[in-house]
C-alpha positions in Angstrom: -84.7 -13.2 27.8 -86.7 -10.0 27.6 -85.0 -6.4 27.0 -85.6 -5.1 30.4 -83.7 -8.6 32.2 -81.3 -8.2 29.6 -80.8 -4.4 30.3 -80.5 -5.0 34.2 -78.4 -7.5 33.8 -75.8 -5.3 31.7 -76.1 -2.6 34.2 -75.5 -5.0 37.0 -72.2 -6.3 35.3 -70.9 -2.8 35.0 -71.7 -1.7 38.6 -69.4 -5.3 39.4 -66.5 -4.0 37.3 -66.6 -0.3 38.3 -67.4 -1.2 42.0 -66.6 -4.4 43.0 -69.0 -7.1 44.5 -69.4 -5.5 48.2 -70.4 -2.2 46.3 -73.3 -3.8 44.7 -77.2 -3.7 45.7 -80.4 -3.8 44.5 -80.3 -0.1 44.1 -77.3 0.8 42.5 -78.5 -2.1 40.2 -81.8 0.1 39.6 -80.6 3.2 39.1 -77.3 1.9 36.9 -80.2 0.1 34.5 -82.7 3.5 34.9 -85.5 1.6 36.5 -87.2 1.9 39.9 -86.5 -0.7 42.7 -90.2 -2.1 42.2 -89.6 -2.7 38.6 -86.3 -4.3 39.1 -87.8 -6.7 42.0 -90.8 -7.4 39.3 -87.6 -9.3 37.4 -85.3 -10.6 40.3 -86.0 -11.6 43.6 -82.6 -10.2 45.4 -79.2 -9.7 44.5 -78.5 -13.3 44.4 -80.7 -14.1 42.0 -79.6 -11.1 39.9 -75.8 -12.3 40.3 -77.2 -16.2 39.3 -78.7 -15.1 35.8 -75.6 -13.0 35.0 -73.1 -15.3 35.6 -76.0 -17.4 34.1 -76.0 -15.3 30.6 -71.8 -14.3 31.0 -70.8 -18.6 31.7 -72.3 -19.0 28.2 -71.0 -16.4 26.9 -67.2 -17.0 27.6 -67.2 -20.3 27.1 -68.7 -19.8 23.4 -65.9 -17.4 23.0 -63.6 -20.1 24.3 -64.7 -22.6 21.9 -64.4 -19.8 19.2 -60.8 -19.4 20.3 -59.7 -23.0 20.5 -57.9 -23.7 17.2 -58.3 -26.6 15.1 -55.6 -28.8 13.7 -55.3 -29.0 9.9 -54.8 -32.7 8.5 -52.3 -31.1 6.1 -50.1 -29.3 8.3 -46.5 -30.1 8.5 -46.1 -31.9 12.3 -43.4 -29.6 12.9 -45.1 -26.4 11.6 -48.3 -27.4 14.4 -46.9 -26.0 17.9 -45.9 -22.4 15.9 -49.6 -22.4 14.1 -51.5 -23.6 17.0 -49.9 -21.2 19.6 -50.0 -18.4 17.3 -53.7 -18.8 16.2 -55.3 -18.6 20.1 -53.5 -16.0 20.9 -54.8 -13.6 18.6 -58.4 -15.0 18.5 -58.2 -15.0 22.7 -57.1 -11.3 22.7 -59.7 -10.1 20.1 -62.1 -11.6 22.2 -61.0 -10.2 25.1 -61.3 -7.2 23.3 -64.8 -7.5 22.0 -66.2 -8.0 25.3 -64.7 -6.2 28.0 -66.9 -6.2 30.6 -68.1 -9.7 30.2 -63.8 -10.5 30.8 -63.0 -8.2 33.4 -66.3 -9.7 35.3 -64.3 -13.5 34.7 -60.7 -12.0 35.4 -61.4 -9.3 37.9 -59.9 -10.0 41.9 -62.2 -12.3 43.6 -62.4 -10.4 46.8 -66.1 -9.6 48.1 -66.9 -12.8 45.6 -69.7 -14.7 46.8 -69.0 -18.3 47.4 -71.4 -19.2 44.3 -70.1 -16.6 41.8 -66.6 -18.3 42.9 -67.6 -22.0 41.7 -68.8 -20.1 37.9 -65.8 -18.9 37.5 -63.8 -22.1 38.5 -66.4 -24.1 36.1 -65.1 -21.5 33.7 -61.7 -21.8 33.9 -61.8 -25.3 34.0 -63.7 -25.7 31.1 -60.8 -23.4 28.9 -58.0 -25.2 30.4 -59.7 -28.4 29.2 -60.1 -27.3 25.9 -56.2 -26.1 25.6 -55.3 -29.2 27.4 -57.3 -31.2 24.5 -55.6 -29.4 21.7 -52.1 -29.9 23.9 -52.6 -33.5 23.5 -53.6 -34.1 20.2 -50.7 -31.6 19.1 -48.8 -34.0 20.6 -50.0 -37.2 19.5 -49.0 -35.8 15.5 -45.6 -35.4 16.9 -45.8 -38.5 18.3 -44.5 -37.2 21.8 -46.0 -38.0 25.4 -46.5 -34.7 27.4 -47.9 -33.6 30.2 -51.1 -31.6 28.7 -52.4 -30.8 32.3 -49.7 -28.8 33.6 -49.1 -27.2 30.6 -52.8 -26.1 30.3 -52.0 -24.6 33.4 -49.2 -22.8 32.5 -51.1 -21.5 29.4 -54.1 -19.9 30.9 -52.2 -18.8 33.7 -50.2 -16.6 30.6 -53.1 -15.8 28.7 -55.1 -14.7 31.7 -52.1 -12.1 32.9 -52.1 -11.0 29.0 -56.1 -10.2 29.1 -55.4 -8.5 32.5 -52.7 -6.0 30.6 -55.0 -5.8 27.8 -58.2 -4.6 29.8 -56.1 -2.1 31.5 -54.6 -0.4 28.2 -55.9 -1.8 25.2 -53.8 0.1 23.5 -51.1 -2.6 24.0 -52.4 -5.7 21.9 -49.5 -5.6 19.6 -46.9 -5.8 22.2 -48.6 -8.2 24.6 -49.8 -10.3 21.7 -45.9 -10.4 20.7 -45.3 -11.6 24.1 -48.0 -14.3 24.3 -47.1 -15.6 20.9 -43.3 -16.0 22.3 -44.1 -17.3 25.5 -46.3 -20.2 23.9 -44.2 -20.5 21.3 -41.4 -21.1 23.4 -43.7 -23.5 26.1 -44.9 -25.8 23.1 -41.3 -26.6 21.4 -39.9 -27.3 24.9 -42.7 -29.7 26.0 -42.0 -31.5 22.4 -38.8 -31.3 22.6 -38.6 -33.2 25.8 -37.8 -37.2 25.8 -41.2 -39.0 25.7 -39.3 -41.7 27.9 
């Protein structure tokens, strides 16, 4: 992708996140990336097709932060030891990288309301896709313990957590340490019930 797409694209996602979708046109996109209208129709047809490479370039984006933020499972570790680690581990790799890219979060997190129907089904693909990896990691956490659980709903209950966290965060980052505290309990506290529970 070329430096100017790359540059309109940046100032498109910040006129999303300071504005809100019905607040966004062609020209606040222009003058937000310092370009004339001409020069920014040279690159995208209309807003739509501005909004399609975003989410585009931010969908790859978040879900190679996701995959970053999906911990793994040491052989070695103690079964009983693997709910703490595991629950411990995302949480501070998820807030970090909530941290190290703001904008491209508060574009996934922010309220859906002005959201164009196609920007809608990005962000459920996105959500999906994290909940499938915590669901993953759910199960096989499981599996060690030799437990049956329901992984679905508890993925649920996860992001649903860990999204309100990254909400608090972007609003006053000066909070990790408290909200990270509160995640790490909250999922702490989630994992050793659902093991806890009789398989039968």
């Amino acid at each position: 992708m070329s430096a100017r797409r790359e540059r309109i694209l940046d100032a498109a996602r910040g006129v999303i996140v300071r504005e809100g979708y019905p607040g966004v046109s062609m020209h606040a996109i222009a003058r937000a990336a310092g370009i004339t209208r001409p020069a920014l129709y040279a690159e995208f047809d209309d807003r739509d097709a501005v909004f399609a490479a975003l989410f585009d370039r931010e969908q790859a984006r978040v879900l190679a932060m996701a995959a970053d933020a999906t911990p793994t499972v040491r052989p070695d570790t103690d079964p009983d030891d693997i709910a703490v680690e595991v629950a411990e581990a995302a949480v501070e790799v998820y807030l970090d990288l909530v941290l190290s890219a703001p904008q491209t979060w508060q574009l996934v997190l922010m309220p859906g309301d002005g959201l164009p129907t196609a920007v809608h089904a990005r962000i459920d693909t996105v959500r999906t896709e994290i909940r499938h990896r915590i669901a993953s990691v759910i199960t096989m956490v499981a599996a060690l313990r030799e437990r049956t659980i329901d992984a679905e709903l508890l993925s649920y209950a996860v992001i649903s957590i860990s999204e309100t966290g990254a909400r608090l965060l972007l609003a006053d980052d000066t909070r990790r340490e408290p909200i990270a505290t509160t995640l790490r309990w909250l999922t702490r506290r989630m994992a050793a019930a659902a093991l806890a529970m009789d398989p039968g």
